[in-house]
C-alpha positions as CSV (number, residue, x, y, z in Angstrom):
1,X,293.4,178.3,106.3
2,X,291.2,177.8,109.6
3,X,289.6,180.6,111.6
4,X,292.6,180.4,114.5
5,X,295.5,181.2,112.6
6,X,294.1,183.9,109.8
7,X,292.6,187.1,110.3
8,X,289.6,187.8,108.5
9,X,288.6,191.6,107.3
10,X,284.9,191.9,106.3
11,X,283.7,195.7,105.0
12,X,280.0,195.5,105.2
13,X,279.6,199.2,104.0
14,X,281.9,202.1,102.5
15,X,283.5,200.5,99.5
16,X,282.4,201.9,95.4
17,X,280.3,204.5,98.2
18,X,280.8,207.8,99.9
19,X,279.3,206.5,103.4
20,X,278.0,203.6,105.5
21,X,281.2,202.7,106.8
22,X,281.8,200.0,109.0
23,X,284.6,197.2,108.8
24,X,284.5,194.0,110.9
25,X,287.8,191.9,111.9
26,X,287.6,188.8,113.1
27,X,290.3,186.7,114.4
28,X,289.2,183.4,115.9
29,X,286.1,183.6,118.5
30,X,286.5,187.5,118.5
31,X,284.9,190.5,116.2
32,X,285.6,194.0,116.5
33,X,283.9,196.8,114.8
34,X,285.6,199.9,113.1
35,X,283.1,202.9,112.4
36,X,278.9,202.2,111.8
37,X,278.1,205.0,109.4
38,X,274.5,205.7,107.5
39,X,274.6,206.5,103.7
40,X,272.7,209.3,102.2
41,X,269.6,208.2,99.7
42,X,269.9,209.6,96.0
43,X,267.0,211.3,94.1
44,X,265.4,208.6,92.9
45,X,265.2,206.7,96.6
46,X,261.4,208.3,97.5
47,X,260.3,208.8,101.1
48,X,263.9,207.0,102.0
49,X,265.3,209.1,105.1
50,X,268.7,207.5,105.2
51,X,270.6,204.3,104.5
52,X,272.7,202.0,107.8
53,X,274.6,198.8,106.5
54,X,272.8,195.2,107.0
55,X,274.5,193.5,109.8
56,X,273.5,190.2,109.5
57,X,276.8,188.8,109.4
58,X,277.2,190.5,112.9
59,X,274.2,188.9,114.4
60,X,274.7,185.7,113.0
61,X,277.9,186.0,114.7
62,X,277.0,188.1,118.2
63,X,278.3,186.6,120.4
64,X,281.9,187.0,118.8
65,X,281.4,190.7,118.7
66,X,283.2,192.3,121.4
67,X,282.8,196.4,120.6
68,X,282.5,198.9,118.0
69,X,285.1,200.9,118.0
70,X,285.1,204.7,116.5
71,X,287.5,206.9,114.3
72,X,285.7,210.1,114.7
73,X,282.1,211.6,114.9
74,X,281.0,212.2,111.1
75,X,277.5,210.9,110.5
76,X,278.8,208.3,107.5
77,X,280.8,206.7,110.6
78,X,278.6,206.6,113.5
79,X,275.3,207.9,112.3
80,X,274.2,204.0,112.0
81,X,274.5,203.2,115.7
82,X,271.5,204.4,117.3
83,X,270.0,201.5,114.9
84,X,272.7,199.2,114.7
85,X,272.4,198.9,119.1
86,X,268.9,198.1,118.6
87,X,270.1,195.0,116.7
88,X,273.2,194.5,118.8
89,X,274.2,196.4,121.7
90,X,277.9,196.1,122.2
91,X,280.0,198.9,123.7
92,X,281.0,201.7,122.1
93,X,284.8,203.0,122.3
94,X,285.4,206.5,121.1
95,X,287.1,209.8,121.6
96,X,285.1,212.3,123.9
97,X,283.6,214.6,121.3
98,X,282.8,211.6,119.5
99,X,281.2,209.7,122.0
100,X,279.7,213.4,123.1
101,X,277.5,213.6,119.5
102,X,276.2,210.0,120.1
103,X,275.0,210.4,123.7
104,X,273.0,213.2,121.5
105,X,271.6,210.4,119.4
106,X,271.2,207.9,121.9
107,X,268.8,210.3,123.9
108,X,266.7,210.5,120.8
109,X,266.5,207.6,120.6
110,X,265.8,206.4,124.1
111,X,268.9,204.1,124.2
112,X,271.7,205.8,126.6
113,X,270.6,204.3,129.5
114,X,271.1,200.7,127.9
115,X,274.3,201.5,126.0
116,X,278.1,201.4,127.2
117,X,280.2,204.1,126.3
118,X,284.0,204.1,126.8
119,X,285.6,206.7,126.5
120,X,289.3,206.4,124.9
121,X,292.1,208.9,124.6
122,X,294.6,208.9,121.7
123,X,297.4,206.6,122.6
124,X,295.3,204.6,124.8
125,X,295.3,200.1,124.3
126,X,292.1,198.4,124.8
127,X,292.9,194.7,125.4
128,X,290.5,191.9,124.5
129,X,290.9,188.1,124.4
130,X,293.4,188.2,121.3
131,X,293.4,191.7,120.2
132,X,294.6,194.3,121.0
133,X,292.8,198.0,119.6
134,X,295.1,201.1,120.0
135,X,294.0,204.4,118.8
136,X,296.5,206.9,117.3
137,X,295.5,210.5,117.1
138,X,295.1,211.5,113.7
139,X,293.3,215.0,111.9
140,X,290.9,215.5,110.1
141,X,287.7,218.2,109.6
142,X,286.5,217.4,113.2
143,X,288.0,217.2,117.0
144,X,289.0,214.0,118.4
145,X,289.9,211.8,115.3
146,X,292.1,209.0,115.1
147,X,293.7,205.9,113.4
148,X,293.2,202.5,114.4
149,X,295.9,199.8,114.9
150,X,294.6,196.3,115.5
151,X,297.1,194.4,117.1
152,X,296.3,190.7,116.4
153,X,298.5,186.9,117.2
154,X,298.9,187.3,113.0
155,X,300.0,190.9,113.2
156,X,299.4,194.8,113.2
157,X,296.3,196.1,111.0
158,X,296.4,199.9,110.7
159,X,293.1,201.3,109.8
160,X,293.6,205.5,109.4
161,X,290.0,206.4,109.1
162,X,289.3,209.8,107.2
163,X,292.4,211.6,107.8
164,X,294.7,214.5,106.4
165,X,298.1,215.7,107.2
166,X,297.9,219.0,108.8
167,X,301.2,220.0,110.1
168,X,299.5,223.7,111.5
169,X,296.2,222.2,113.0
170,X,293.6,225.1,114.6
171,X,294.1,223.1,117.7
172,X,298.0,222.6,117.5
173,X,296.9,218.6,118.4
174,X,298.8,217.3,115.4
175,X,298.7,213.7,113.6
176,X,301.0,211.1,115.7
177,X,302.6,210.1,112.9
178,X,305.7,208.9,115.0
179,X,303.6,206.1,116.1
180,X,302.3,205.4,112.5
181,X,306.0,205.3,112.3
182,X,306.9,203.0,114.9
183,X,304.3,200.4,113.6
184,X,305.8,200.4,110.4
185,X,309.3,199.4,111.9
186,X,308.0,196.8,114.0
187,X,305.5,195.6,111.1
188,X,302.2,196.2,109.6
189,X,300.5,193.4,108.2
190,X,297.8,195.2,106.7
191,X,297.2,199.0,105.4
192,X,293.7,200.0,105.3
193,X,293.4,204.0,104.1
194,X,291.1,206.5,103.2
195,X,290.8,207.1,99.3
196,X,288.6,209.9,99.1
197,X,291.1,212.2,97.4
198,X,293.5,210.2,95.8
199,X,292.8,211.8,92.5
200,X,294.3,215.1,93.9
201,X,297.5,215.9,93.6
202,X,299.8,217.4,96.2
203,X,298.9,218.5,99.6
204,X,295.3,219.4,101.2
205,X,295.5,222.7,102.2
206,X,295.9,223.5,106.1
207,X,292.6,224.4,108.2
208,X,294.5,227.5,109.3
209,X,294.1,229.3,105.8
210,X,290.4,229.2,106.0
211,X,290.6,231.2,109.0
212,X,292.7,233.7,107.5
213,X,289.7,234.2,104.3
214,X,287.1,234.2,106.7
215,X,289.2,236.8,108.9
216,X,289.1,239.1,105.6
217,X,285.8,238.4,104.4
218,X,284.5,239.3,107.2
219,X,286.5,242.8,107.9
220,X,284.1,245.6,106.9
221,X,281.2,244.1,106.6
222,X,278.1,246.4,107.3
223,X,275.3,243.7,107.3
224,X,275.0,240.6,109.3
225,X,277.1,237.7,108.3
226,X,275.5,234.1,108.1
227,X,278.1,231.3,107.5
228,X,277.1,227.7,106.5
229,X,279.5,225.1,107.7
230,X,278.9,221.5,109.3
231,X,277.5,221.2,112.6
232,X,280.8,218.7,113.3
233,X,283.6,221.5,112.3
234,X,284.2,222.5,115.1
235,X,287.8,224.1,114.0
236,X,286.0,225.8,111.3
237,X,283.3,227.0,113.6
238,X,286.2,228.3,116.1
239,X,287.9,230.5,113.3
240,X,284.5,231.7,112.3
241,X,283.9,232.8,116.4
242,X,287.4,234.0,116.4
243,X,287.2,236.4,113.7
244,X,283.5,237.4,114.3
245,X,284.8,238.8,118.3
246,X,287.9,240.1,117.0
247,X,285.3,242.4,114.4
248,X,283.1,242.8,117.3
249,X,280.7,241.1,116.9
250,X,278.8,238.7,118.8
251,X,277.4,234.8,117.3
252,X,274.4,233.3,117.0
253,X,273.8,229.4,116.1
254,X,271.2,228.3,114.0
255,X,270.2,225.0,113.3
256,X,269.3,222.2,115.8
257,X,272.8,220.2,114.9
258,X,274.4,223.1,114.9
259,X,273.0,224.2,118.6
260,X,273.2,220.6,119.8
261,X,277.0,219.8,118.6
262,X,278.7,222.9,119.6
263,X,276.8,223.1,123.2
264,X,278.4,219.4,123.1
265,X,281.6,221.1,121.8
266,X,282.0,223.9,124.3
267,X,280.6,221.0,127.4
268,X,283.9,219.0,126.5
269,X,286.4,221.7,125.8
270,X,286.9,221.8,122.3
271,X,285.0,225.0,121.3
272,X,286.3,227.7,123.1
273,X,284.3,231.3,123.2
274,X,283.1,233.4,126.0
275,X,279.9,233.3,127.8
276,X,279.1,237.5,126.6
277,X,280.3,236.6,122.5
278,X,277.2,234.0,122.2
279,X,273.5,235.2,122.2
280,X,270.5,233.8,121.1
281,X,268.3,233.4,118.1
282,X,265.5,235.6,119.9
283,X,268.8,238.6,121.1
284,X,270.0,238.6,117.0
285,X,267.3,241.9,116.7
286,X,268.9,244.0,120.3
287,X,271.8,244.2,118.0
288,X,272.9,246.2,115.2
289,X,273.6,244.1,112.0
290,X,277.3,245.1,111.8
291,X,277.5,243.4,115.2
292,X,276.4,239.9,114.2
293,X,277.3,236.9,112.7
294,X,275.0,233.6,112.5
295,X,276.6,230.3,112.6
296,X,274.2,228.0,110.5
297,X,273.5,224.3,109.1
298,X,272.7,223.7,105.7
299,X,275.7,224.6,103.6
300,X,274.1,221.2,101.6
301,X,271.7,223.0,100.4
302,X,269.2,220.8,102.1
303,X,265.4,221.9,101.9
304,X,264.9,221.3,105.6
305,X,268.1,223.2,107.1
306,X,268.6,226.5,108.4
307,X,269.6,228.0,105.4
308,X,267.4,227.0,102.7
309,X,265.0,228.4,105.1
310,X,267.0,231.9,105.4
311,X,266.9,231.4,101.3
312,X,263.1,230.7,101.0
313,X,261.9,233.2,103.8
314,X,260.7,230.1,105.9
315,X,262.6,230.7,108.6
316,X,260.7,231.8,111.9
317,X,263.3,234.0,113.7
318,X,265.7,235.1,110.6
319,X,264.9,237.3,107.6
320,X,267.1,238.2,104.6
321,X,268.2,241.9,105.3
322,X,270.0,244.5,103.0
323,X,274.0,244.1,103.1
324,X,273.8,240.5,104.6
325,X,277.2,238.4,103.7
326,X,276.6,234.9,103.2
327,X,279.4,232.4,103.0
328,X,278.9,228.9,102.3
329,X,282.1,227.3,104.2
330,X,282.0,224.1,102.2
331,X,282.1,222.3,99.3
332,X,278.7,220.2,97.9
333,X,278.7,216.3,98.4
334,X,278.4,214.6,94.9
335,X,274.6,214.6,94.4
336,X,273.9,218.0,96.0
337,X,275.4,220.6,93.6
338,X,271.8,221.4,92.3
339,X,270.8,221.7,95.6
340,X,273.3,223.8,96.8
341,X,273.0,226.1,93.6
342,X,269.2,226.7,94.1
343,X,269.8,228.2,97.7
344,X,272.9,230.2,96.1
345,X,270.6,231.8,93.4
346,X,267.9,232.3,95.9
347,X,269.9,234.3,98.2
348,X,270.9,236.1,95.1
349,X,267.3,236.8,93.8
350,X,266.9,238.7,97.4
351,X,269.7,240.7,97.6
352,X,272.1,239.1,99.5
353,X,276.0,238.8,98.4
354,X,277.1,235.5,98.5
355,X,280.8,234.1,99.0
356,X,281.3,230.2,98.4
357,X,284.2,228.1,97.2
358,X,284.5,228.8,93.2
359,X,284.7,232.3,94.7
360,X,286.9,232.4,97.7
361,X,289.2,229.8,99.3
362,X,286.4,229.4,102.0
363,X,286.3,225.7,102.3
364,X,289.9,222.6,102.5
365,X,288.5,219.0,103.0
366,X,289.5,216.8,105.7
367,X,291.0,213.9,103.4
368,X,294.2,213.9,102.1
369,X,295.2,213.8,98.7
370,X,298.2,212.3,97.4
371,X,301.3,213.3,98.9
372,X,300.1,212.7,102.2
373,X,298.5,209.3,101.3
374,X,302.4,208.6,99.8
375,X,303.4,209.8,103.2
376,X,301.3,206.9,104.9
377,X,302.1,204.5,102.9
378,X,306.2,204.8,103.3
379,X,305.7,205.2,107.6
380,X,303.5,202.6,107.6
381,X,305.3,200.1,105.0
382,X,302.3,197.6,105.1
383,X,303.2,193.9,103.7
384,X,299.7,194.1,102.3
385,X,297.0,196.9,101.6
386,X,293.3,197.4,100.8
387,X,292.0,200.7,99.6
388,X,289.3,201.9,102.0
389,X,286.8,204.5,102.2
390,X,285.6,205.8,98.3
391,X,284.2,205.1,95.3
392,X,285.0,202.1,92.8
393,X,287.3,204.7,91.2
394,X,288.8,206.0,93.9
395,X,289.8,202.3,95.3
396,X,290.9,201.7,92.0
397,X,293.4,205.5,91.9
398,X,294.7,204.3,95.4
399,X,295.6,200.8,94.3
400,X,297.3,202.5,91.2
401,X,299.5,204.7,93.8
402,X,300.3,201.7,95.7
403,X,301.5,200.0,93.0
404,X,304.0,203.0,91.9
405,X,305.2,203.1,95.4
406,X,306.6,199.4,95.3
407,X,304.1,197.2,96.1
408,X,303.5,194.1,94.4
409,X,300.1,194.1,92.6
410,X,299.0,190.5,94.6
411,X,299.4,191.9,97.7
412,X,296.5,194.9,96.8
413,X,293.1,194.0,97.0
414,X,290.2,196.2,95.8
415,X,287.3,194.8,97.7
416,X,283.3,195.2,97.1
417,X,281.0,195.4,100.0
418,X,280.5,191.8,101.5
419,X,283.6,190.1,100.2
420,X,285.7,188.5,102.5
421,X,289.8,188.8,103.0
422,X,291.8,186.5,105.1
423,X,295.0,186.9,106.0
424,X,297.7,184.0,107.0
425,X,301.2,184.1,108.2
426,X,301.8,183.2,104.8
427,X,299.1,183.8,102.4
428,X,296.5,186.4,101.8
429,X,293.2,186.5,99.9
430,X,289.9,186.8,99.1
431,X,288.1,183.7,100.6
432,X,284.1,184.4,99.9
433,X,281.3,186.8,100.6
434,X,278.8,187.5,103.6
435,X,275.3,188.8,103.5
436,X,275.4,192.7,103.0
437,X,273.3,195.3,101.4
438,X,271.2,198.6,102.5
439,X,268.6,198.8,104.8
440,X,266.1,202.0,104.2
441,X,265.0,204.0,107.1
442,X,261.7,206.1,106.2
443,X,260.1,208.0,109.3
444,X,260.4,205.3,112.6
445,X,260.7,202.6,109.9
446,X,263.9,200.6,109.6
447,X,263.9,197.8,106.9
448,X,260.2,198.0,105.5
449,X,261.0,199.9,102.6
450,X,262.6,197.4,100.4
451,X,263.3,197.4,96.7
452,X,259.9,196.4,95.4
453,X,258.5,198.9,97.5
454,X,261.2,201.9,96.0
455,X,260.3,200.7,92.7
456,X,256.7,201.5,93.0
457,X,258.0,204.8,94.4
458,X,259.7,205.2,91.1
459,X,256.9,204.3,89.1
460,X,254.0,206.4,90.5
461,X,256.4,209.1,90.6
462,X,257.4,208.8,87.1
463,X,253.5,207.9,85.7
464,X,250.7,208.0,88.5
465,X,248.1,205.8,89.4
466,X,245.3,205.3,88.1
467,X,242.1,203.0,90.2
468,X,239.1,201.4,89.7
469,X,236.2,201.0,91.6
470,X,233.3,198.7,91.2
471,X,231.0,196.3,93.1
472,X,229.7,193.3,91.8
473,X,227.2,190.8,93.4
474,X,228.5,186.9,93.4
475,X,225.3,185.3,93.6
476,X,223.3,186.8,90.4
477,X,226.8,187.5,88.4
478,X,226.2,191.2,88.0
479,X,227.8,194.9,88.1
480,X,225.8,196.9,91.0
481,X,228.4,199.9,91.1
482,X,231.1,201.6,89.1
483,X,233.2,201.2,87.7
484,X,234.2,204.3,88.9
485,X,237.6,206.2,87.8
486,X,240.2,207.9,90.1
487,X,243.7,209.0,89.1
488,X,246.9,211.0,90.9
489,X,249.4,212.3,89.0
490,X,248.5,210.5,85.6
491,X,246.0,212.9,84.0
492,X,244.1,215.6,84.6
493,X,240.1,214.5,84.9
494,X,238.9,217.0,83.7
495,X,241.3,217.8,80.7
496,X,241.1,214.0,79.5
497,X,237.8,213.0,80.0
498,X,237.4,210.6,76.8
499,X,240.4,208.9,77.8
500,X,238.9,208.4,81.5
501,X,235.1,207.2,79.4
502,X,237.0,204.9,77.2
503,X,239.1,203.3,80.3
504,X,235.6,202.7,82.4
505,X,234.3,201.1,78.9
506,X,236.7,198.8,78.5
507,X,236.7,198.1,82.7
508,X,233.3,197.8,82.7
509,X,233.4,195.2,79.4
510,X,236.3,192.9,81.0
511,X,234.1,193.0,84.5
512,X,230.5,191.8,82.2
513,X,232.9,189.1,80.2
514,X,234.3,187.3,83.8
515,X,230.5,187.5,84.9
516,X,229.3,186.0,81.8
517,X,231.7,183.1,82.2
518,X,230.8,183.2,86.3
519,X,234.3,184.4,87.1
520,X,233.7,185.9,89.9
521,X,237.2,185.4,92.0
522,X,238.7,188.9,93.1
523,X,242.1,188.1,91.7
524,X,240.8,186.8,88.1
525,X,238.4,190.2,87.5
526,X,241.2,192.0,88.8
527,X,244.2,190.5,86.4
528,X,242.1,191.0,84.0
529,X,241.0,194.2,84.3
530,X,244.9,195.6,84.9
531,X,245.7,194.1,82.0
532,X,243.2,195.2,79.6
533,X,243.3,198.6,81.2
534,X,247.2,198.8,81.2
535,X,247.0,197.7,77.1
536,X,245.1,200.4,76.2
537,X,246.6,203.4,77.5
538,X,250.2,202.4,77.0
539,X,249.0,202.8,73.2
540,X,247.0,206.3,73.6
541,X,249.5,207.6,75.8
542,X,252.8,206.0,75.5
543,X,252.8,205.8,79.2
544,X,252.4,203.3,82.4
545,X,250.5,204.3,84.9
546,X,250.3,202.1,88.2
547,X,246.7,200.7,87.8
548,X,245.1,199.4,91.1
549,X,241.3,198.0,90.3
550,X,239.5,197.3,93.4
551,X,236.4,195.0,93.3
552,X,233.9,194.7,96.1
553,X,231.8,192.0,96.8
554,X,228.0,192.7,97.7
């Protein structure tokens, strides 16, 4: 196979992962790019902000890469750009709210200026060289979503992004799936679809029927109510703002995504409220309580949103009061359930009632499960498919349904991160692997937190440090300071104090044995004294400290 008559599909994030997506395609001297997501760090990743995919194959390759273009606004699918542009800037193609949250990021950043944004409607044909990239409106748990069809000389690839089939949408914009259709007739070569709840069976629940719970919850209330939902619901924010004026009441936002994406929202169109139904943080106390309702971030449980700061009494303009309603209007992220518990029991402890999913059908995800995925899958009647967008297990689950729909087991393929399938007239495959990985962002720093330096992390978190200090003088071979002890997080001083004599013993003994032999190299008296040092409280203590000695020459 050569490069001008296959087409070459190259995931460098969002497979075996929830986030990071971002899928190149590559036929012949041109590259597209679907999605540039960031990853979320788990517990164990110290300091680590948040994880964007390594592009190196995309700057090895820049000037093939004509554009990244965007399914929708969630942070695992364009919260990578702001970075990714300081690598590569390409233009960006997006719907408006989606390219309305990046312009967000892109200020922060200090980028807009330099970047090109398109701006695409559903149903609109962007024509390159050989490809052709038309977006299909799709839904999903935010505005503006769609599904990619890439149009290529080897044939139609139909990308669906995060998607579910919602027949009653908030917005009544519902899923094209005539088109989806109509590609399916004419041909798709290749499936790719999102596999986030393929273990589900039947049918994700409509949008709509969390706005009829919230409408009830909500009736009667005598206290404030706070809801927690993501900044990027916008549907979910408009039920919560419908039923909060049809009570009465008027609505607060709290949280700087929050403020920032439905001011974006309501700029564009898609969040639709009246001037007199919104008032500010600093207004909430010129009303009664029965006649508010806060709109808030941090239904994650995240120690830094809004609502762990309601929960913890750290938050400057909003106190816990008597007969507050708090609803948390989603469900946790794998990894957060212990966060998102703590702030539950929190709010508890202070007297708040608290309504969340196990209690009340609050929350429907934006994926579908797998009827709809069934549905897909017969409009689309892809010659070959490759399971997008989850877990190892969940690639695995969606391969599985495939395979009881009809299609052959050759013509699946469950790829990792990296790997490389190419597609012929003929023929498809697997053909190799491309550079790929994670790339740590901590603070304003993108790629200087490796793995050595995480591993440290680890092991100072898990067993301290322990230094020494001591000065020796080269030319008569001799101790003139120290050695002096300091430790963080191994013991404490003053508790252990004839474990801390005994460690400056044996210190000082390895530092008057190098000096005896006139070793007086930095590196030798400090290998030595790490390892002696290291020895001997592994077997008092069972444990490893990180042990740093520092020797200065006088």
């Amino acid at each position: 196979m050569t490069e001008n008559n296959t087409v070459k599909i190259i995931p460098l994030g969002g497979l075996g992962e929830i986030g990071k997506n971002i899928t190149a395609i590559e036929y012949g001297e041109e590259i597209i790019v679907i999605d540039c997501g960031m990853g979320f760090p788990d517990e164990d990743m110290y300091g680590v902000d948040l994880i964007i995919p390594d592009i190196s194959y995309l700057l090895e390759h820049a000037e093939k890469v004509k554009g990244i273009f965007l399914t929708h606004g969630h942070e695992d699918h364009i919260g990578g750009i702001p970075y990714i542009l300081k690598q590569l800037n390409v233009p960006l193609y997006g719907t408006k709210l989606t390219l309305g949250i990046i312009e967000n990021k892109l200020k922060e950043h200090r980028l807009l200026e330099k970047c090109q944004l398109n701006n695409v409607e559903p149903g609109a044909v962007i024509k390159l060289g050989n490809l052709e990239i038309e977006f299909i409106r799709s839904t999903h748990s935010i505005a503006g979503a769609c599904c990619i069809a890439i149009h290529t000389p080897m044939g139609t690839l139909l990308h669906t992004g995060d998607f579910k089939v919602d027949y009653t949408p908030v917005d009544g914009v519902k899923m094209d799936l005539e088109r989806i259709s109509e590609l399916g007739k004419a041909g798709v070569l290749l499936l790719l679809a999102d596999s986030t709840n393929v273990e589900r069976e039947g049918h994700t629940q409509s949008e709509q029927s969390v706005g009829e719970t919230l409408d009830r919850l909500i009736t009667n209330v005598e206290g404030r109510v706070i809801v927690a939902t993501f900044a990027s619901n916008i549907h979910r924010i408009q039920q919560i703002i419908n039923a909060s004026v049809k009570h009465g009441r008027k609505v607060a936002f709290s949280g700087r995504s929050m403020e920032n994406i439905t001011q974006v929202a309501r700029d564009l169109g898609y969040l639709h409220m009246a001037e007199e139904d919104i008032i500010s943080q600093d207004d909430i106390r010129s009303y009664p309580n029965e006649k508010i309702t806060i709109i808030t971030t941090g239904s994650q449980g995240e120690p830094m949103a809004a609502l762990a700061r309601i929960a913890f009494s750290t938050h400057r303009k909003i106190k816990i009061e008597p007969q507050d309603l708090f609803i948390i209007s989603a469900s946790p992220i794998p990894g957060n359930d212990k966060l998102v518990s703590r702030v539950i029991n929190e709010l508890y402890k202070k007297g708040a009632d608290v309504v969340y999913e196990a209690l009340e059908d609050v929350h429907v995800s934006g994926h579908a499960c797998k009827e709809e995925l069934k549905l897909i899958h017969t409009l689309a009647r892809p010659k070959y498919f490759m399971p997008a967008h989850g877990e190892y297990r969940h690639l695995r689950h969606h391969k599985d349904l495939a395979k009881k729909l009809g299609m052959q087991s050759e013509h699946i393929f469950v790829l990792e991160t990296g790997q490389v399938l190419e597609i012929s007239e003929e023929t498809a495959g697997i053909t190799g692997k491309v550079r790929s990985g994670n790339i740590f962002v901590d603070g304003i720093g993108v790629g200087d937190v490796g793995n050595v330096v995480l591993r440290d992390r680890r092991n100072l978190a898990q067993d301290g440090m322990l230094t020494i200090v001591a000065a020796v003088e080269k030319e008569t071979y001799s101790i003139v300071a120290g050695p002096d002890i300091i430790t963080r997080g191994f013991v404490y001083v003053k508790d252990s104090e004839e474990l801390i004599i005994a460690v400056k013993e044996i210190a000082q003994k390895e530092l008057e044995e190098c000096l005896k032999n006139q070793m007086v190299e930095r590196a030798v008296l400090k290998v030595n004294i790490k390892k002696a040092v290291e020895r001997f409280l592994y077997e008092k203590t069972k444990r490893r400290p990180s042990v740093f000695p520092i020797i200065l020459e006088v």
